[in-house]
VOTOR-462281 format. One line per field, with one value per residue (C-alpha): chain; residue number from 1; x, y, z; residue in three letters. Coordinates in pm, whole numbers, plus 50000, padded with zeros to 5 digits. Each point is the difference from the previous one (the first is absolute). Example, Ala and Ser with C-alpha at 12.3 -4.5 7.8 and 13.67 -1.06 7.14 Angstrom:
2
cadena = c(A, A)
num = c(1, 2)
east = c(51230, 50137)
north = c(49550, 50344)
up = c(50780, 49934)
residuo = c(ALA, SER)
***
This chain:
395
cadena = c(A, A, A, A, A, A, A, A, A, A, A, A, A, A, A, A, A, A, A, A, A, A, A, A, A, A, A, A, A, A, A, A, A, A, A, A, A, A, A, A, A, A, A, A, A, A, A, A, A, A, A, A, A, A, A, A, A, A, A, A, A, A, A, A, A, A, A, A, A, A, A, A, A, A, A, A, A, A, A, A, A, A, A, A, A, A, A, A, A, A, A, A, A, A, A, A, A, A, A, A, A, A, A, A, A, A, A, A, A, A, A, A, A, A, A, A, A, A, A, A, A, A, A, A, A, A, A, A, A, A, A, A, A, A, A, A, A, A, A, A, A, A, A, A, A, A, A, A, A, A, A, A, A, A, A, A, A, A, A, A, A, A, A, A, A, A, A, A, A, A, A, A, A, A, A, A, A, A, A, A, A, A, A, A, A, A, A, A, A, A, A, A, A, A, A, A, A, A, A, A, A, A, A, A, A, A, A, A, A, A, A, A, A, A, A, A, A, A, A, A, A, A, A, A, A, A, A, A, A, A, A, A, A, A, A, A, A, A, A, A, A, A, A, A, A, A, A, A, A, A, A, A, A, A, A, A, A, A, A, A, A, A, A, A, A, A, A, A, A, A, A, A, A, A, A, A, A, A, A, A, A, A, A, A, A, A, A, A, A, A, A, A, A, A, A, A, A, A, A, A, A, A, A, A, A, A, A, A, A, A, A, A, A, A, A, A, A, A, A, A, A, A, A, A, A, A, A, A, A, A, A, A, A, A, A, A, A, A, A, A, A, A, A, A, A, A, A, A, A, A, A, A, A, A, A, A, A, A, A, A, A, A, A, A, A, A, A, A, A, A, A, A, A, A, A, A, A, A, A, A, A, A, A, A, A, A, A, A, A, A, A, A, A, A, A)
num = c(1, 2, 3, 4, 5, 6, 7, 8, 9, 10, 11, 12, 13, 14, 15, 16, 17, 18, 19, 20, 21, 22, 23, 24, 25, 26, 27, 28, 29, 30, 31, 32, 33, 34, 35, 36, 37, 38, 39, 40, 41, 42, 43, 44, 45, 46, 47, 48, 49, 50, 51, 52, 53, 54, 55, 56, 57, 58, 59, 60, 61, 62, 63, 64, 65, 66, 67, 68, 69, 70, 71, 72, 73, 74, 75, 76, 77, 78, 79, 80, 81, 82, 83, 84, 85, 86, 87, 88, 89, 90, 91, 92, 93, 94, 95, 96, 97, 98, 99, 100, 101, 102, 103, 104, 105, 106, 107, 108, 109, 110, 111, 112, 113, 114, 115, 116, 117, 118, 119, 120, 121, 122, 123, 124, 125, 126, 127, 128, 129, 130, 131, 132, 133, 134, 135, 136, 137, 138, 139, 140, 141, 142, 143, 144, 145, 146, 147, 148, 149, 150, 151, 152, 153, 154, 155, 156, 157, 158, 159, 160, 161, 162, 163, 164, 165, 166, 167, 168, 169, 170, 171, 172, 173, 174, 175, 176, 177, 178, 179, 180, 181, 182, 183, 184, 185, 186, 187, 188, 189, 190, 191, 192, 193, 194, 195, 196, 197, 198, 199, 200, 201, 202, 203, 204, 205, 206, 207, 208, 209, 210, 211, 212, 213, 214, 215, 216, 217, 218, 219, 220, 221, 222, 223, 224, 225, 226, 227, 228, 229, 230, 231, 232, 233, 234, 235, 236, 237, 238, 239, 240, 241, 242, 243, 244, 245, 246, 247, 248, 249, 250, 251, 252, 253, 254, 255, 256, 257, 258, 259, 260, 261, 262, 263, 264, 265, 266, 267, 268, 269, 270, 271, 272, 273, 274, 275, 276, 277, 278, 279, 280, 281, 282, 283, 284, 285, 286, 287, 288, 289, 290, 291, 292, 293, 294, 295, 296, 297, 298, 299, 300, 301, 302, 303, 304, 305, 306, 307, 308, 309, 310, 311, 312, 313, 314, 315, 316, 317, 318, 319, 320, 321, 322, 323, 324, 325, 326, 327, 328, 329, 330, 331, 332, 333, 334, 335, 336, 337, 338, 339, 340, 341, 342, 343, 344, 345, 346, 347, 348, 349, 350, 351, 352, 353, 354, 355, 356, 357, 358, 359, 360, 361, 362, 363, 364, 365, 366, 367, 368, 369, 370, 371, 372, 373, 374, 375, 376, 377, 378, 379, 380, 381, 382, 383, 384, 385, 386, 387, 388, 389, 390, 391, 392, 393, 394, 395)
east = c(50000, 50169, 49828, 49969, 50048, 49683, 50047, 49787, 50085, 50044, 50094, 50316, 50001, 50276, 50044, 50148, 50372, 50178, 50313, 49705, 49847, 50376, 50062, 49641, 50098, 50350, 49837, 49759, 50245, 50165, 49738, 49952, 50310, 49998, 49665, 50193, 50290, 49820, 49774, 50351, 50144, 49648, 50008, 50349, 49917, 49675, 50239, 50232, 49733, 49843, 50357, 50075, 49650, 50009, 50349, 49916, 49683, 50201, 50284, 49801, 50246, 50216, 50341, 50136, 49921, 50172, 50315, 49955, 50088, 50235, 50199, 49917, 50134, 50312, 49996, 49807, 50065, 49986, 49690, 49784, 50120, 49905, 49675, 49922, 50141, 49748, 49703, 49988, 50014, 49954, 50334, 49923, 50120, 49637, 49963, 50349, 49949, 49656, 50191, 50265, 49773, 49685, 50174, 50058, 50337, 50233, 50376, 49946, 50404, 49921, 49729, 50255, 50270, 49735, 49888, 50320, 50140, 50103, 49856, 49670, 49770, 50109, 49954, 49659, 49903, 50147, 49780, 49684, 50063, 50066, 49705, 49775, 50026, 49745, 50150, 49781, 49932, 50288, 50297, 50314, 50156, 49675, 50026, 50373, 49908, 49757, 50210, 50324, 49801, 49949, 50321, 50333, 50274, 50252, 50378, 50105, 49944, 49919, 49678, 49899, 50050, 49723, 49760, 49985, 49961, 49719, 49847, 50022, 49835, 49755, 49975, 49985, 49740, 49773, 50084, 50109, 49900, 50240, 50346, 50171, 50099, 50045, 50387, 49958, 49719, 50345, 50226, 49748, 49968, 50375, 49988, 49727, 50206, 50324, 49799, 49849, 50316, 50167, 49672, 50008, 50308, 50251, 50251, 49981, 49984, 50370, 49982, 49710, 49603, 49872, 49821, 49682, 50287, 50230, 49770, 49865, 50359, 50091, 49675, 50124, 50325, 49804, 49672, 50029, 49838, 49710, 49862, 50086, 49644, 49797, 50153, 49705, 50040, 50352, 49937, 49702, 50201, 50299, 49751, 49848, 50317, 50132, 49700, 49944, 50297, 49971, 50020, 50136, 49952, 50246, 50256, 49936, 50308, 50105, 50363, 49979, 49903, 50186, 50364, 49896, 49968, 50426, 50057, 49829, 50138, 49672, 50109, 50174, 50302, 50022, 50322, 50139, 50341, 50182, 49840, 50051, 49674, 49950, 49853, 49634, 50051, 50363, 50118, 50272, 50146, 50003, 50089, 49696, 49967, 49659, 49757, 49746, 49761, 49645, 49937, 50166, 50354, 50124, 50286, 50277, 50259, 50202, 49977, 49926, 49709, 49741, 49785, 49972, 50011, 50008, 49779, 49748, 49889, 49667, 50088, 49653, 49901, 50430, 50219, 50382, 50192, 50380, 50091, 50290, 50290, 50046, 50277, 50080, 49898, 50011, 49724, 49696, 49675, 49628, 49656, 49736, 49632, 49738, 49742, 49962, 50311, 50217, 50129, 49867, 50210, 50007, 50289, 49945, 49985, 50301, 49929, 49622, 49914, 49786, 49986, 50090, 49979, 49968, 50313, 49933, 50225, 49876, 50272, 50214, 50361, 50275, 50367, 50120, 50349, 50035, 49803, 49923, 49913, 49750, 49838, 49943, 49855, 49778, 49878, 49925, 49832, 49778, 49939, 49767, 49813, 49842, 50122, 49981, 49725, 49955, 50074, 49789, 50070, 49999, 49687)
north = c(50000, 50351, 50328, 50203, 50380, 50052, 49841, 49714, 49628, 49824, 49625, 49912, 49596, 49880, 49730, 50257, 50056, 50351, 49819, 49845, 50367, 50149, 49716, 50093, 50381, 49927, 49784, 50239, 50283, 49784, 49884, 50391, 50093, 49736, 50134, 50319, 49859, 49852, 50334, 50194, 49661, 50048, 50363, 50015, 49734, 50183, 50305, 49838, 49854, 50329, 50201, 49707, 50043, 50389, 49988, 49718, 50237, 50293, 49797, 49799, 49698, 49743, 50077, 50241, 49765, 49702, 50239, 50090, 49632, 49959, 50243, 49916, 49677, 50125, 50275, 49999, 50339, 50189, 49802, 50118, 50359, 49979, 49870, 50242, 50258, 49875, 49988, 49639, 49927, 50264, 50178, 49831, 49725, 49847, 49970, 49920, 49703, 49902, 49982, 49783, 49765, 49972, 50033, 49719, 49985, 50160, 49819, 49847, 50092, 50346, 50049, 49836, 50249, 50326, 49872, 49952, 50341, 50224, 50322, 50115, 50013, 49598, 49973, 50073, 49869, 49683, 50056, 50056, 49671, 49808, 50116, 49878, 49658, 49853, 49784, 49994, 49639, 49898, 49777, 50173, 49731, 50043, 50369, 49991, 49755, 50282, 50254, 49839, 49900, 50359, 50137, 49811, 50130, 50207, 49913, 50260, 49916, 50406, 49928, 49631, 50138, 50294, 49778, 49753, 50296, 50112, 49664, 49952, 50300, 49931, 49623, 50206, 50227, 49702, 49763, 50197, 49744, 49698, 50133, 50247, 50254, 50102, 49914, 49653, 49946, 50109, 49798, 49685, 50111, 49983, 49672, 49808, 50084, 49879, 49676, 49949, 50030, 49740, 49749, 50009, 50053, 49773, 50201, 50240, 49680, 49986, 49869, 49786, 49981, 50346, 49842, 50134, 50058, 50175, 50228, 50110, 50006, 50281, 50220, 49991, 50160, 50294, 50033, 50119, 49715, 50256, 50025, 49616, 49923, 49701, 49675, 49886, 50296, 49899, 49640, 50132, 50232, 49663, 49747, 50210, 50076, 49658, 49855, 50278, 50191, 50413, 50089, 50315, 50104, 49994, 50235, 50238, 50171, 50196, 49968, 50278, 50219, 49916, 50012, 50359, 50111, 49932, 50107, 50341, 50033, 49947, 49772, 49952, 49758, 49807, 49821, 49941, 49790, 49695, 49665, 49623, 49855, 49654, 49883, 49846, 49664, 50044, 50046, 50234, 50337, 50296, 50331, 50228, 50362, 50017, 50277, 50011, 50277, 50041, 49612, 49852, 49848, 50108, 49864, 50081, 49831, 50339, 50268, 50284, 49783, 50141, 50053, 49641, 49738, 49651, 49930, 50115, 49908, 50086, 50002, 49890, 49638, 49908, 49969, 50046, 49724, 49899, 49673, 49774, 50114, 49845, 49779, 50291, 50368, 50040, 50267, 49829, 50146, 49931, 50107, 49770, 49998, 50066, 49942, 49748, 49784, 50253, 50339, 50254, 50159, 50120, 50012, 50220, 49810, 50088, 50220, 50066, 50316, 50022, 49625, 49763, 49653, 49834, 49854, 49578, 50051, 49811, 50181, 50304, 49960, 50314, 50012, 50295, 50088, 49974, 49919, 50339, 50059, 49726, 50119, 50326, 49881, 49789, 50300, 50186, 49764, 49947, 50366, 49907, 49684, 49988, 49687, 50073, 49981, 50352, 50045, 50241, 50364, 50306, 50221)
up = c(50000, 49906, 49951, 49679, 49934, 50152, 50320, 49932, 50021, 49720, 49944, 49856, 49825, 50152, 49712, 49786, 50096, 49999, 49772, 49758, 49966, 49945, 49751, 49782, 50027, 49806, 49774, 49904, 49986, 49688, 49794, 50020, 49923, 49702, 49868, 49981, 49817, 49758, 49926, 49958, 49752, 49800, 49977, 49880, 49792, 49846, 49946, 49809, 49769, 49963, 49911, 49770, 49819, 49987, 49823, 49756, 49902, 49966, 49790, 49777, 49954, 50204, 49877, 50230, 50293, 49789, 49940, 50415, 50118, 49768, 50105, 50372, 49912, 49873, 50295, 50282, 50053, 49718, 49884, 50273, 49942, 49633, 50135, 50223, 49736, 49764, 50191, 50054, 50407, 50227, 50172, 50349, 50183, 50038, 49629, 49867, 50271, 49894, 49599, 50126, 50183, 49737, 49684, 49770, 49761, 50258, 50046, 50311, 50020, 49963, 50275, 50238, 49909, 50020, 50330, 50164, 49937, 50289, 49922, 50221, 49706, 49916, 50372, 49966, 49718, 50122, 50334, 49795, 49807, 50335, 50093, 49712, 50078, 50286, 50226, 50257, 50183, 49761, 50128, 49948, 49696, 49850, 49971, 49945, 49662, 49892, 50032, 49867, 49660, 49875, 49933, 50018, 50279, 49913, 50023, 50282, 50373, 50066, 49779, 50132, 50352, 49919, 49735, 50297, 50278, 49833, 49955, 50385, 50107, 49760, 50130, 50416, 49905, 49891, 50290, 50270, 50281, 49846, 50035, 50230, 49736, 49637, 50074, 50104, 49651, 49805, 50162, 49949, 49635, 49935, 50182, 49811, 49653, 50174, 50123, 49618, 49864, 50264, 49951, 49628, 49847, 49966, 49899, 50375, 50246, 50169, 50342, 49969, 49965, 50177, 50262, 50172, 50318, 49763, 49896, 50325, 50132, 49719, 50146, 50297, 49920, 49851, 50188, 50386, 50182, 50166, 49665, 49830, 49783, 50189, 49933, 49807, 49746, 49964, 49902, 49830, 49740, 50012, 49877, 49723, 49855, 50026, 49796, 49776, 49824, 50007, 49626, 49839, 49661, 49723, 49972, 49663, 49980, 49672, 49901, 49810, 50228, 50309, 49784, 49901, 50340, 50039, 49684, 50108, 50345, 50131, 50244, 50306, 50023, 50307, 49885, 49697, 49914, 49818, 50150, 49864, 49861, 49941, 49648, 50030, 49774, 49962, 50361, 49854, 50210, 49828, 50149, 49950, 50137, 50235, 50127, 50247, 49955, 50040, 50093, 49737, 49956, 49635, 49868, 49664, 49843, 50074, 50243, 49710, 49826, 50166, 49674, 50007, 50291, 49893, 50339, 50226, 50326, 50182, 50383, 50042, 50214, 49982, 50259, 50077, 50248, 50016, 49820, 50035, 49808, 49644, 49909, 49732, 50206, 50350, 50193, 49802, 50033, 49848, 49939, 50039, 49931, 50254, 49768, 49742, 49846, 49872, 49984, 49806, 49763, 49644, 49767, 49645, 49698, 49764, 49722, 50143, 50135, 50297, 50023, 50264, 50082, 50342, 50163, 50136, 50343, 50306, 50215, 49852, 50121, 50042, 50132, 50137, 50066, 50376, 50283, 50122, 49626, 50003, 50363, 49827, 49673, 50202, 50234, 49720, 49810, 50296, 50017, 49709, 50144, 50335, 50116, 50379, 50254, 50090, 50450, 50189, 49930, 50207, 49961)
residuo = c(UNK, UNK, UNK, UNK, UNK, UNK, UNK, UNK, UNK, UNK, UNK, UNK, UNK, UNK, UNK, UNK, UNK, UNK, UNK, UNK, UNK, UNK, UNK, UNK, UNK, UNK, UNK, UNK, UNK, UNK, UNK, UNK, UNK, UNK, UNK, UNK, UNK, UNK, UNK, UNK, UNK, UNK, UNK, UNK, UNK, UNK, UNK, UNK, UNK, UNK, UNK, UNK, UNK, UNK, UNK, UNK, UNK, UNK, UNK, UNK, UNK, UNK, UNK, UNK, UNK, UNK, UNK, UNK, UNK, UNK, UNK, UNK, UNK, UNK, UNK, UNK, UNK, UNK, UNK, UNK, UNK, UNK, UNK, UNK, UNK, UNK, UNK, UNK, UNK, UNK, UNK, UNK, UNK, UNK, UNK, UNK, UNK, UNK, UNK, UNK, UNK, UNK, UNK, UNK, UNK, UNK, UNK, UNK, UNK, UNK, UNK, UNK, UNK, UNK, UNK, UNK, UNK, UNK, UNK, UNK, UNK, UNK, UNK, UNK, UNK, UNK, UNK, UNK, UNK, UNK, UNK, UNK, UNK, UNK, UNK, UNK, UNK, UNK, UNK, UNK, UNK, UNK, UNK, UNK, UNK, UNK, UNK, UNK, UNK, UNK, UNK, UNK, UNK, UNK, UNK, UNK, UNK, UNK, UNK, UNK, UNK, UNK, UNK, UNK, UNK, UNK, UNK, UNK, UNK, UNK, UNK, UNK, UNK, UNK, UNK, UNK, UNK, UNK, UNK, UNK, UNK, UNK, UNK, UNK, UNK, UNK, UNK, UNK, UNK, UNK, UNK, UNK, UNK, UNK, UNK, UNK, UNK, UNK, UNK, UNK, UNK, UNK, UNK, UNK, UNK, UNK, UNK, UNK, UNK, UNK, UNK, UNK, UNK, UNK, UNK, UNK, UNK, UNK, UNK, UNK, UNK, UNK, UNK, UNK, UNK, UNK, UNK, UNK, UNK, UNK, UNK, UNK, UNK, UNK, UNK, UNK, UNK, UNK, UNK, UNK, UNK, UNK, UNK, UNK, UNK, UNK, UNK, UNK, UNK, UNK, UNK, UNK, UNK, UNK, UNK, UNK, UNK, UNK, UNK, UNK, UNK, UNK, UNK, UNK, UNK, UNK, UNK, UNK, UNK, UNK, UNK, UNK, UNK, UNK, UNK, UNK, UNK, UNK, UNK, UNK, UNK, UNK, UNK, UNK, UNK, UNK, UNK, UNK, UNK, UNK, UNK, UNK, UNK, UNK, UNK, UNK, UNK, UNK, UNK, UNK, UNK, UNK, UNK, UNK, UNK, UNK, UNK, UNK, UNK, UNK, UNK, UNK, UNK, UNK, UNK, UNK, UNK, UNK, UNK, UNK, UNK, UNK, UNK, UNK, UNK, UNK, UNK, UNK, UNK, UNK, UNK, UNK, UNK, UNK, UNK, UNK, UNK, UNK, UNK, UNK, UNK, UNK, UNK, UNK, UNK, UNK, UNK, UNK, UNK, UNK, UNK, UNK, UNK, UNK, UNK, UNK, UNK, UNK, UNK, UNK, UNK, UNK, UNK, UNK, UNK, UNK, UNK, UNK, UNK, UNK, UNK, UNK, UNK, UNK, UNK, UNK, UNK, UNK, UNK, UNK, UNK, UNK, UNK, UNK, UNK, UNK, UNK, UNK, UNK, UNK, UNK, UNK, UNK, UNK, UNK)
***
């Protein structure tokens, strides 16, 4: 028995507990929140289909938005400013978002690269495409699968480390109850690749099958044990990438247009500098002259050939370890596939413009000259593959 504001008694069902009340509140204060989310995702959505209809009115034909993704293809950047230039998408974050995410015929390679950049207007476009995607009730690997199949990950850690920042604030804002923080959701993400790759290719398993154990061993060296997920999440996310691989799409790079970017200067060198390769299916060494810019490794039969590499690279799902010296080359070194059976790489076609053809290595072998030489060519080869579990960072 308690009394109300006007001092009479009133009875109070005891069935009903305070914490079951608190509980209903916060529920309720979601599905709210997600009504509103979804009204802001629709009218976005409605604005974009509006603009889009307005300027096909006004410009009678389909050509100029044919010639606009071509040339985002070719460059992210300067394709949405000739968009915007020309009327196409509208000069905000919210709609050059809404054009990345709905439209069909985009380079999956290029949306990757335009979201990663460091700049505050990519930063918010790249916030306002996070936020497009609904993940609420969604397990974590099933939202990181959605997400992942859209646009293919850059090369440079700088730009995985923000595409999957903004995927785990996303992934917070939906389920805020599951984990402790947007921080641990990014950690976790960077983990379930690392455990996909472990589970399911060959090429990556040293030490062993990447046990159940193993894997919750490695989250405990990055995740403060206050705010470790609930074991059943943990065996949870284990199991369903164990029985069901995480896909990413293919890789759509353009020869052409990631050689011009050296030839140009419109790239930074991370390292450049003579290197032994090994032959593919004549296990030959040649001495080659290799670059890493931009996450790719480029290489040239000489170090002032840079018209014309007889190789490319993609840093992209490859990574770097140590090998056993060769009877031939001491300080060995290899890249190795983290997804699928080989490493992608291109090689032009003699004689053939513009043309490449795919290179058949299931490992890609180097020699450098010394073994502080081959520390350093690893470290910066890794500078353009996240191959690391991510540890708690300051705020």
């Amino acid at each position: 028995m308690t009394l109300n504001s006007f001092g009479n008694e009133t009875v109070v069902d005891s069935h009903i507990s305070v914490d079951l009340i608190h509980r209903r509140k916060e529920q309720l204060k979601r599905e709210i929140q997600e009504i509103r989310e979804k009204i802001a995702q629709c009218e976005v959505e409605m604005s974009i289909i509006q603009s889009h209809n307005t300027t096909n009115r006004q410009n009678g034909n389909i050509k100029q938005w044919i010639i606009g993704k071509r040339q985002f293809n070719e460059n992210p950047k300067e394709g949405i400013r000739w968009l915007i230039d020309n009327n196409l998408i509208q000069n905000t974050p919210e709609h050059v978002a809404a054009f990345l995410f709905n439209e069909i015929g985009l380079s999956k390679r290029a949306i990757g690269d335009y979201l990663g950049e460091k700049d505050d207007s990519h930063i918010e476009v790249l916030k306002h495409f996070a936020h497009m995607y609904d993940f609420f009730s969604t397990d974590i690997v099933e939202a990181l699968r959605r997400y992942l199949f859209t646009f293919l990950l850059p090369g440079e850690a700088q730009k995985i480390d923000r595409i999957m920042e903004a995927f785990a604030q996303r992934y917070y804002e939906c389920n805020p109850d599951i984990y402790a923080n947007a921080e641990i959701c990014f950690i976790l993400s960077f983990a379930i690749i690392m455990l996909n790759t472990s589970l399911h290719n060959k090429n990556a398993r040293l030490g062993g099958p990447f046990t159940y154990e193993k894997f919750v061993c490695s989250l405990n060296e990055a995740i403060p044990r206050q705010h470790m997920p609930d074991t059943n999440l943990i065996k949870n996310i284990y199991d369903n990438i164990k029985n069901n691989e995480l896909k990413f799409p293919d890789d759509d790079i353009d020869l052409s247009s990631v050689s011009a970017r050296i030839k140009e200067g419109d790239s930074i060198i991370i390292k450049e500098g003579w290197l032994w390769k090994q032959g593919g299916r004549v296990r030959q060494w040649k001495r080659r002259w290799f670059v890493i810019t931009d996450g790719c490794l480029f290489y040239y039969e000489s170090r002032t050939e840079v018209d014309n590499p007889r190789g490319i690279i993609p840093l992209i799902d490859v990574g770097v370890r140590e090998i056993e010296d060769d009877r031939t080359k001491q300080f060995c070194f290899e890249l190795f596939p983290l997804a699928g059976e080989k490493v992608k790489t291109t090689k032009p076609i003699p004689g053939e413009i513009g043309k490449a053809t795919e290179g058949n290595h299931t490992v890609y072998r180097m020699s450098a000259s010394s073994e502080d030489e081959r520390k350093d060519w690893i470290r910066a080869l890794r500078i353009g593959s996240q191959n690391e579990l991510p540890k708690q960072r300051s705020s």
